[in-house]
C-alpha positions in Angstrom: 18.7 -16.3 -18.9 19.3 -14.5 -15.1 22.4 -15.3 -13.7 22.5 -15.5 -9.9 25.1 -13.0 -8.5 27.9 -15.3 -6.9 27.7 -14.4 -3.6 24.0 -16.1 -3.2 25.5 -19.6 -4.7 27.4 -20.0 -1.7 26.2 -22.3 1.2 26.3 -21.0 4.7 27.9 -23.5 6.9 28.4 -21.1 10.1 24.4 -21.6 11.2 24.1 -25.0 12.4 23.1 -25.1 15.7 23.7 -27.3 18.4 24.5 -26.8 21.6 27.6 -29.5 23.0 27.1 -28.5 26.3 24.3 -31.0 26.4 25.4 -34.2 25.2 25.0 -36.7 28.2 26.0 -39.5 25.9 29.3 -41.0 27.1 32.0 -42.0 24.6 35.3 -43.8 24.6 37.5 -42.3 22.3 39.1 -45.1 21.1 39.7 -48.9 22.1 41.9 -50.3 24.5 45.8 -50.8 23.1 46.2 -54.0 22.7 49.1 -56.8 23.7 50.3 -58.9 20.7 52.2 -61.4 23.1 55.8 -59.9 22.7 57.4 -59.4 25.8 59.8 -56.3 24.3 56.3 -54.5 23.5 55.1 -55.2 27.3 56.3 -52.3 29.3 54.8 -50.2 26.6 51.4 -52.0 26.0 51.3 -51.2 29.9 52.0 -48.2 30.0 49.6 -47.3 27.1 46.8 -49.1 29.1 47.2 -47.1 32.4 47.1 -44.2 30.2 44.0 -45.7 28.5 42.2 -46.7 32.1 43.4 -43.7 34.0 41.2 -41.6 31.3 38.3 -43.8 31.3 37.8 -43.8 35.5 40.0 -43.7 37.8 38.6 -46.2 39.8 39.1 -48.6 37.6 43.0 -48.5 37.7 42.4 -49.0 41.6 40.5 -52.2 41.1 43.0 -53.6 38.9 45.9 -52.6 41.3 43.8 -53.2 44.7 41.1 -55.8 43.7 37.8 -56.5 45.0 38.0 -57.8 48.5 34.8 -56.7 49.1 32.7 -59.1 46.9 32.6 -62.4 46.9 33.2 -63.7 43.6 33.0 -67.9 42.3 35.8 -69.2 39.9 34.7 -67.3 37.1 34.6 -63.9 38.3 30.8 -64.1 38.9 29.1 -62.9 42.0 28.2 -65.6 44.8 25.2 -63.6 45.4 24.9 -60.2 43.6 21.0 -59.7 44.9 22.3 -59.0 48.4 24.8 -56.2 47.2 24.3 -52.8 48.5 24.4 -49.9 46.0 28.4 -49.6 46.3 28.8 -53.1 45.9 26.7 -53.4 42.5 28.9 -50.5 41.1 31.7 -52.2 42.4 31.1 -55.1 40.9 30.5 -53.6 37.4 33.6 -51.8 37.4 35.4 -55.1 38.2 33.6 -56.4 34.9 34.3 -53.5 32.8 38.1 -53.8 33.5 38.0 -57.6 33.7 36.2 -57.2 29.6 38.8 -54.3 29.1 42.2 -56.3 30.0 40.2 -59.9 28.0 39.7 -57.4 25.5 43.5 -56.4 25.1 45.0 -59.6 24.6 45.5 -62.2 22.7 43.4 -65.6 23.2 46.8 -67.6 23.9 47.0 -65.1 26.4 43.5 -65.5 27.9 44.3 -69.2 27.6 46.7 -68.9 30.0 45.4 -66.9 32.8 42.0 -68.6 32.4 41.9 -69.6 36.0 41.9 -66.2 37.4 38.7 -64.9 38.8 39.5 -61.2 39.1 41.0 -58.1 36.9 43.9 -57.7 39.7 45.2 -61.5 39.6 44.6 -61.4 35.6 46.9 -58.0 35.2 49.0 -59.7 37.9 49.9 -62.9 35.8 50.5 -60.9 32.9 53.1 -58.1 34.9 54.5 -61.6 36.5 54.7 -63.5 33.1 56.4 -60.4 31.4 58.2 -58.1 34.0 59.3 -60.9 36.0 59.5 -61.3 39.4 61.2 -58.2 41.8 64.8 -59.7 41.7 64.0 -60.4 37.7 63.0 -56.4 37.5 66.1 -55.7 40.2 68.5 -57.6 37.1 66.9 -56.2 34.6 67.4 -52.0 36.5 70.6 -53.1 37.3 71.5 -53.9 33.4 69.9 -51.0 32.0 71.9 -48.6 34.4 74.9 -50.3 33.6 74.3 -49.8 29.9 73.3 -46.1 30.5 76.9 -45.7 32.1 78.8 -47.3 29.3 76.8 -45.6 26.4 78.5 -44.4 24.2 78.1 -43.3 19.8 79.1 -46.0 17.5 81.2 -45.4 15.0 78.8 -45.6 12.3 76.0 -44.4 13.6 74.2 -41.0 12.9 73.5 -38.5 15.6 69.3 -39.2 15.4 69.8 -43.1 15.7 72.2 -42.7 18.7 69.5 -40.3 20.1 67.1 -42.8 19.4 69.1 -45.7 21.2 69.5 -43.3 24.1 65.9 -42.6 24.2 65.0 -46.2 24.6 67.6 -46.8 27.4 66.4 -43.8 29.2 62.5 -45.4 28.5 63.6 -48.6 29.6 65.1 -47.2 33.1 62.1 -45.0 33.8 59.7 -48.1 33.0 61.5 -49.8 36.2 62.0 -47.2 38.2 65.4 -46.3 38.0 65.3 -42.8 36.1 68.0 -40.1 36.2 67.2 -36.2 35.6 67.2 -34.2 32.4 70.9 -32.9 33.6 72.1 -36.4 33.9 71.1 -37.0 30.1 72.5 -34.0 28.7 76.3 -34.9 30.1 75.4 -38.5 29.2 75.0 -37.5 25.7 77.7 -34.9 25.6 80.1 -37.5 26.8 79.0 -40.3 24.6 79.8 -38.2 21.2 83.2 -38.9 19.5 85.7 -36.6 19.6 85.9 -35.4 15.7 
């Protein structure tokens, strides 16, 4: 019996060609994050999706912030008369629908339920920021809560420095989220402060 030296047993796995300049073939990287319907998960379900939308097309955030003034759209979100559309309107109009799908997409069907009578992306996002941000003086109580917790903070007695860091995290989160961020300075006196004197 030959043996084969071990060197020509080996697979090469350097020679496969293909040349990834050329794909033209557009993929999401992953879905949309979705809302379970807790309003403590809200701010960060939102923040995820902007994230989300903002690397899909920019556009799209725009339309879901601005709306679509220029089409005229029934009860359901459906064009009056999409045959008339100019070329800027028919990609206007499917950019409504892909965020429109994206945001039914992310929720739950209770939430759908609810929101059901809105025609557009904007007054769907809209109800939801409304149903779970509040209105302005809601998010004004709420800034004005979190910045008076931020001044008080302090270390508990029984708590570890990592868990206190994590509780400041979510404060400083929470203020950001609304608005109403300090600078990095700011948090390393806060946290200096807030440790016990041992």
């Amino acid at each position: 019996m030959s043996a084969e030296p071990e060197s020509s047993k080996s697979t090469s796995y350097n020679n496969v060609s293909h040349d990834y300049g050329t794909s033209d073939k557009k993929s999401d990287s992953g879905k949309a994050p979705k809302f379970n319907g807790d309003p403590e998960e809200f701010s960060w379900w939102k923040t995820n999706m902007y994230s989300y939308i903002m690397g899909l097309d920019e556009e799209l955030w725009d339309i879901l912030e601005d709306g679509v003034d220029d089409l005229d759209l029934d009860e359901e979100g459906a064009a009056i008369d999409r045959k008339t559309h100019t070329p800027a309107q028919k990609k206007l109009y499917k950019k409504h629908h892909k965020i429109r799908g994206i945001i039914v997409a992310s929720i739950p069907r209770t939430e759908y339920m609810k929101m059901s009578d809105k025609s557009t992306a904007k007054a769907m996002f809209a109800s939801l920021c409304a149903n779970y941000e509040g209105s302005k003086k809601v998010k004004e109580a709420k800034a004005l809560m979190l910045v008076h917790q931020y001044e008080l903070f302090k270390m508990k007695d029984d708590e570890i420095i990592e868990e206190m860091y994590s509780r400041f995290q979510t404060l400083v989160s929470g203020l950001q989220i609304l608005k109403k961020s300090y600078v990095a300075s700011d948090h390393v006196s806060k946290i200096l402060r807030s440790l016990p004197s041992r």
